[in-house]
N, C-alpha and C positions, 0 to 999 in steps of 0.2 A: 476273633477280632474282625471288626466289619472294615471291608474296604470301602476308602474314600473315592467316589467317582469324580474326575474330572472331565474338565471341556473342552472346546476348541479353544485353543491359545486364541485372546486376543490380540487383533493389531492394532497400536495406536497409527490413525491416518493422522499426516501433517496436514494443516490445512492453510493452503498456502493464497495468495492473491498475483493478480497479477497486474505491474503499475507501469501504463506509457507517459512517455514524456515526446510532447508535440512543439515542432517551433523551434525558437529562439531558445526554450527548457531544453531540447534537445540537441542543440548546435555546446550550449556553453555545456553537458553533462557529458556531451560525446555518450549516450546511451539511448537506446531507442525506447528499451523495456529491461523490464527485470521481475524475477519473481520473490513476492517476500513471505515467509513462511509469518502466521497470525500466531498470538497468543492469548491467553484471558485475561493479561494485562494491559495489551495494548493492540486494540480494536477497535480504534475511532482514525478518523482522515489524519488527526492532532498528530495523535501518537504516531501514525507514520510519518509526518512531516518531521516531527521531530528524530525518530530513526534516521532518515533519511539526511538531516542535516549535518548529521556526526560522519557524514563520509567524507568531508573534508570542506575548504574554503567553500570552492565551486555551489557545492552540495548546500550550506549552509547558507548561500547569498539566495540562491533561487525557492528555498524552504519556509524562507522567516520575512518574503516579501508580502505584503497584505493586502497586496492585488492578483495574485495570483489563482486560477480559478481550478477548480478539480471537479470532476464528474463520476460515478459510479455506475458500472451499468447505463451509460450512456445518461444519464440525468446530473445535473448541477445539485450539488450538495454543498452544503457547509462542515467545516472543521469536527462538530461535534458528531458528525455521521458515524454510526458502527459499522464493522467489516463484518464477510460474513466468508467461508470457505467458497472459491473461485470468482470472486468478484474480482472485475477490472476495474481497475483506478485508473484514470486521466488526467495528467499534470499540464495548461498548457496556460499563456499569458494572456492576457486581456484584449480580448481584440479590438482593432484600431482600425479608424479609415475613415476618408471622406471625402 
């Protein structure tokens, strides 16, 4: 009988991001950061805002407002942006002044 060779056990790595929250986002969240582990369903800025709005009222006023600006790796992006394993997301309000 022929033996079956096997291999190194694979590990699945999580691949997670990492999202700040600047300002006024981070005064009404009481959060500075957090890490959120990525999927292959939900991999765009959207899909986190919308994760992120089911954490409660708070969560859900500052997610679904349509001024609010997000950055990746330090660049301005839109909604439809894909995530990708250790990218920094940046949640912060529209800035004002004059």
């Amino acid at each position: 009988m022929a033996k079956v060779a096997t291999g190194p056990e694979i590990k699945r790595v999580e691949q997670m991001i990492k999202v700040l929250f600047f300002a006024a986002i981070r005064e009404q969240l009481d959060c500075e950061e957090l890490e959120l582990k990525l999927n292959a369903e939900a991999n765009t800025i959207c899909d986190i805002k919308a994760s992120l709005s089911e954490k409660g009222a708070d969560w859900q006023k500052v997610f679904t407002d349509p001024t609010l600006l997000v950055a990746v790796n330090q660049t301005m992006v839109d909604d439809a942006q894909s995530l990708k394993s250790n990218d920094t997301v940046a949640f912060f309000p529209p800035v004002t002044g004059g």
